[in-house]
C-alpha positions in Angstrom: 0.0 0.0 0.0 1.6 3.6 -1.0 0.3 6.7 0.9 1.2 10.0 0.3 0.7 12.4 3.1 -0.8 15.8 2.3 0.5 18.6 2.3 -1.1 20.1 5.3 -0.9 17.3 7.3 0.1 17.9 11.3 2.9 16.4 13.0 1.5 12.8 14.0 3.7 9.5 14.7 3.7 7.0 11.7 2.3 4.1 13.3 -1.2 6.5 14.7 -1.0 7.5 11.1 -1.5 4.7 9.2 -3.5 2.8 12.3 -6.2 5.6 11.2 -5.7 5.1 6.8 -5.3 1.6 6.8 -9.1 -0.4 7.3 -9.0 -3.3 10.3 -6.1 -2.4 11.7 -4.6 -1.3 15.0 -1.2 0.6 16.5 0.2 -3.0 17.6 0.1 -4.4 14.3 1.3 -1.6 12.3 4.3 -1.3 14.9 4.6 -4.9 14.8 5.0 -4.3 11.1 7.4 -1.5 11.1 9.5 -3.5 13.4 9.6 -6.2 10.8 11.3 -3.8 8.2 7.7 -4.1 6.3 7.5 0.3 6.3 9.4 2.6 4.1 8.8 6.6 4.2 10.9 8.3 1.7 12.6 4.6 0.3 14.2 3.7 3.9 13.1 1.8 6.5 11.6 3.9 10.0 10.9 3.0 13.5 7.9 3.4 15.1 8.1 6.4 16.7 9.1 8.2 13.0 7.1 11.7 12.8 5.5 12.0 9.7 6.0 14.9 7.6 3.7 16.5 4.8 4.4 15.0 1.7 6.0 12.0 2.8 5.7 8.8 0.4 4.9 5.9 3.0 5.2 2.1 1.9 3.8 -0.6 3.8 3.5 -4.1 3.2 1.4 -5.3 5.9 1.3 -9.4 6.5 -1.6 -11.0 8.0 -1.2 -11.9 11.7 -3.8 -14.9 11.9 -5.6 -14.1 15.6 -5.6 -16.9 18.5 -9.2 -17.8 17.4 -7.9 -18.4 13.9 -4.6 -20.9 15.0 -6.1 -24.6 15.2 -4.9 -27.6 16.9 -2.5 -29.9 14.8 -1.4 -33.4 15.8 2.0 -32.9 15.7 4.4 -34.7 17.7 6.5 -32.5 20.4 9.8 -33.5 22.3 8.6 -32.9 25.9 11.9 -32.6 28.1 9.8 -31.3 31.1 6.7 -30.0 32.1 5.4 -28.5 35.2 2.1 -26.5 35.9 3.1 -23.4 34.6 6.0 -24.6 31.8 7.4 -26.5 29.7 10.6 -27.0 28.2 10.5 -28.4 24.3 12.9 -29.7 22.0 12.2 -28.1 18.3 13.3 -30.0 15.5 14.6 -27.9 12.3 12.0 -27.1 9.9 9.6 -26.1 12.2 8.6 -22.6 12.5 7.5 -21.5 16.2 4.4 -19.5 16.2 2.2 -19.1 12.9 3.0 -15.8 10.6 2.9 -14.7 7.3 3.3 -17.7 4.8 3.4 -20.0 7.8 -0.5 -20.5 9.2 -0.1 -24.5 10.1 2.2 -26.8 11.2 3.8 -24.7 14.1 5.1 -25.1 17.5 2.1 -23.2 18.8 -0.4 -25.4 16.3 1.2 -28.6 18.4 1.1 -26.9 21.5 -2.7 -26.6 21.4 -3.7 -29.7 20.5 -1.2 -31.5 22.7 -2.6 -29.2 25.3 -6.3 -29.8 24.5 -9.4 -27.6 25.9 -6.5 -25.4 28.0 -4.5 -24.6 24.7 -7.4 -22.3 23.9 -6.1 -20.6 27.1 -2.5 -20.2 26.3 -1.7 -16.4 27.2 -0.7 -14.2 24.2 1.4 -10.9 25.4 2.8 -7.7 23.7 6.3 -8.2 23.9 10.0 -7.1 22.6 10.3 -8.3 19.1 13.5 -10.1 19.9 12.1 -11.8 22.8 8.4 -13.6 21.4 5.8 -10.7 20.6 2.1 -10.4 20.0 -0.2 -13.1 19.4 2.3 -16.2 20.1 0.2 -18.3 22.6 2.8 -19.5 25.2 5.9 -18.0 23.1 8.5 -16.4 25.6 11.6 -16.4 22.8 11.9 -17.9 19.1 14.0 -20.0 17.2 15.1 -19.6 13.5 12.6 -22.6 11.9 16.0 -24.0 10.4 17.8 -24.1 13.8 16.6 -26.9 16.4 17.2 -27.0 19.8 15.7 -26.1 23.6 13.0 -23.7 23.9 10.7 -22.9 27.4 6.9 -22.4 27.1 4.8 -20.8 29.0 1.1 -22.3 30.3 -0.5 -19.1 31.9 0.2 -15.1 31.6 2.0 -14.5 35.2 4.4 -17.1 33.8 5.2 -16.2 30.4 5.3 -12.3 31.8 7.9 -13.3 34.4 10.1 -15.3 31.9 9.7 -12.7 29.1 11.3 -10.2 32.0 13.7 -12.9 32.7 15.0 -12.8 28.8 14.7 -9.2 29.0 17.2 -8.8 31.7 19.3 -11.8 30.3 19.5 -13.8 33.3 19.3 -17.0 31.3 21.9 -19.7 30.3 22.1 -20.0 26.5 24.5 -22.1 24.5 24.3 -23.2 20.8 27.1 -25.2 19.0 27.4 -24.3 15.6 29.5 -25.5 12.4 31.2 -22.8 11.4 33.5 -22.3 8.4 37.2 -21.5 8.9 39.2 -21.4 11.7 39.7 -18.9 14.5 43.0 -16.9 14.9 41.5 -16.6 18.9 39.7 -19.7 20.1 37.5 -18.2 22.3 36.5 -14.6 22.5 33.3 -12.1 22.7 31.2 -10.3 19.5 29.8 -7.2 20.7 28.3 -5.5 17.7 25.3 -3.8 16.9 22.2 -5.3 14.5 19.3 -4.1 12.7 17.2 -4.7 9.7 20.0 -4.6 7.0 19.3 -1.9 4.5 19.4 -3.4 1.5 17.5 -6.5 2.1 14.5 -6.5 5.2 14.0 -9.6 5.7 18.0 -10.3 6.9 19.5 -8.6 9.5 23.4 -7.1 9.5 25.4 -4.8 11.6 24.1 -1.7 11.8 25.2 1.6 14.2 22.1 2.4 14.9 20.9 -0.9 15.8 20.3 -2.9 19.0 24.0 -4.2 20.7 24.4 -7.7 20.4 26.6 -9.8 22.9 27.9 -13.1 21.6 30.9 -15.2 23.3 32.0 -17.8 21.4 34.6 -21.0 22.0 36.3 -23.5 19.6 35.0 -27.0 20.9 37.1 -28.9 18.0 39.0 -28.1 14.4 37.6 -30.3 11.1 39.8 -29.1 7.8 38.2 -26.0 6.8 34.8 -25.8 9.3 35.0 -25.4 13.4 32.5 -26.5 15.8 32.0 -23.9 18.6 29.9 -23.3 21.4 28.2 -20.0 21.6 26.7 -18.2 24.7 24.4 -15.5 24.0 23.8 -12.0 26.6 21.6 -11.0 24.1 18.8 -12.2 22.0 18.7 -10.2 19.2 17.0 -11.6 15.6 19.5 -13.9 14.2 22.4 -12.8 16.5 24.9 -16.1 16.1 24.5 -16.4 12.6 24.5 -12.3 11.7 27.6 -12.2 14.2 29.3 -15.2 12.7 29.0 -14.1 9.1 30.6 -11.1 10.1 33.5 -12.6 11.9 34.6 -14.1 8.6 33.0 -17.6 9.9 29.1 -18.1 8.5 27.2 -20.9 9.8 27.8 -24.1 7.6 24.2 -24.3 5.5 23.3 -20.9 6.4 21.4 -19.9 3.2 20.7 -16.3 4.2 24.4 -15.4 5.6 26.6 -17.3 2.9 26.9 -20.4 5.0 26.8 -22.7 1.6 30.0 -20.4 0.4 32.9 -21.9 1.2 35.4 -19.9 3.4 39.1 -19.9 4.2 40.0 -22.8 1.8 41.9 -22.9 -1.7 39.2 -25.0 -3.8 40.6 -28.4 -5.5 38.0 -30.2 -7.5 38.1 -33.1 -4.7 37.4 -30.6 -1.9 34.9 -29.4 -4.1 32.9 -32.4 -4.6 33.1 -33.3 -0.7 31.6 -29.8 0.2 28.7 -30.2 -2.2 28.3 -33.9 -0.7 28.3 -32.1 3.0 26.2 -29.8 1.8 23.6 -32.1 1.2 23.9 -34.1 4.1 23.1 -30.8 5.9 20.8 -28.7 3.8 20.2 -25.6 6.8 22.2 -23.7 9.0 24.1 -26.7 11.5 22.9 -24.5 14.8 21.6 -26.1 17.2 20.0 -24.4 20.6 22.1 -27.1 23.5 21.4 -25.8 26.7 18.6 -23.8 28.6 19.3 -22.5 32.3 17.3 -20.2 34.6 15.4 -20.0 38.0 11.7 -21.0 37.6 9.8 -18.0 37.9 7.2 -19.4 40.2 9.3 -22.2 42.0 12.3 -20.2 42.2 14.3 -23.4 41.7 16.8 -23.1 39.5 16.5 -25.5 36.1 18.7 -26.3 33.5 18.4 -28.4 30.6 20.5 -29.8 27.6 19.9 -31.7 24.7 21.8 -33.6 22.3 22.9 -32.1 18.6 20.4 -33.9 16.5 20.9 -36.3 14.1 21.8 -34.3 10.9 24.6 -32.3 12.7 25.7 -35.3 14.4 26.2 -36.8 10.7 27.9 -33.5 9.5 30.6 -33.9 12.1 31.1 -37.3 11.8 31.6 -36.9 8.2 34.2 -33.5 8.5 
């Protein structure tokens, strides 16, 4: 949709603006647009607290959020590592995107959650919340994971929880490690990323580093060497949109698979035609990103007992290594 605002037009924040020119629509979805990189005033992407000014030329693409009512149950099998009255921590396998969104209506983590969940999946609490960290309209969502990456991921049953843990993220007090395959090899072996990201310019549905972005806290530490790829374990003190991956790329290393961030490229190696056959042949063994999310830590925010859980690198990334 393309509006262009007139040329007597007040001073008025973008998203009031469009909430009141766009039919069916509301401040939270329009910021919840902006945020995903889906408004341009003037060819570049704003934020939502951009001022309009008279004869600005505003472009918005806005996706449809299904509501709760519209999510339905789906059979789907889940990997239950625990479950209390107020939790539960999940094992997601790649391919699986977490909460239903443009292009992506079934076959979620949320569409297994309420049918595994039955008549109190209708219940499961939906709140507004940082777009790094879950969001609106993601029943039980506290934080996300990139549908290619698999890994640990805590739900929450009831709104007191899933407020409590969302604060939790939002302060960082919680233990976060993903191993990775990475290509190349580190002059350091361990060491911190602290760089900033944002919706990259040129491209807004990727992310890059930006100065005017949020900081973004990554430590990282080589577990073992293959020829030209690393595996390394990565502790997050942030959770920014596709941090590891956006932080590996531009460390020189991408993520081995990593479509988006030049992951299937490879890095640091002269090419033989024999090297070149085995990457293409690892390549196919391990068609996404090899990123898995290994361990989840915190206190319970109801229990106050501390939990922690791990889970093993799945069977894919298992191969991968096995084979480098």
């Amino acid at each position: 949709m393309l509006f262009r605002v007139p040329a007597g037009q007040a001073k008025l924040r973008i998203d009031k603006y469009l909430a009141g020119h766009i039919e069916n629509s509301s401040r939270t979805k329009i910021k919840n647009a902006i945020n995903e990189g889906c408004v341009e005033v003037n060819g570049r992407i704003i934020k939502a607290n951009y001022v309009i000014l008279p004869n600005d030329s505003i472009e918005i693409t806005l996706p449809y959020l299904p509501e709760k009512e519209d999510v339905k149950p789906e059979n789907i099998p889940l990997d239950i590592l625990y479950e209390d009255n107020y939790l539960m921590i999940v094992n997601k396998p790649a391919g699986m995107v977490t909460h239903p969104a443009y292009k992506n209506y079934s076959g979620t983590l949320v569409n297994a959650l309420m049918y595994y969940m039955g008549d109190e999946g209708a219940s499961l609490p939906r709140l507004n919340g940082d777009e790094d960290e879950g969001g609106n309209e993601r029943a039980g969502i506290v934080h996300r994971l990139d549908k290619h990456t698999s890994g640990i991921m805590v739900v929450a049953k009831d709104e007191d929880t899933q407020r409590k843990l969302s604060k939790l993220f939002s302060r960082h007090d919680i233990e976060r490690e993903y191993w990775a395959v990475v290509w190349g090899h580190f002059k350091s072996k361990k060491g911190r990323i602290e760089k900033p990201l944002g919706r990259n310019p040129k491209d807004r549905k990727k992310f890059a580093i930006v100065e005017s972005g949020k900081m973004a806290i990554t430590d990282y530490e080589v577990e073992k060497e293959f020829d030209f790829t690393s595996l390394v374990k990565l502790r997050l003190h942030t959770g920014r949109t596709h941090q590891i991956r956006v932080h590996m790329y531009s460390m020189g290393h991408p993520v081995f698979g990593d479509v988006d961030y030049d992951g299937t490229t490879p890095h640091g190696i002269q090419l033989s035609s024999n090297i070149k056959q085995r990457i293409n042949n690892l390549l196919e063994l391990m068609p996404r990103q090899a990123l898995h999310a290994k361990v989840l830590g915190f206190t319970h925010p109801i229990t106050n007992k501390p939990l922690r859980f791990e889970s093993e690198l799945p069977e894919d990334m298992n191969a991968l290594i096995k084979k480098l």
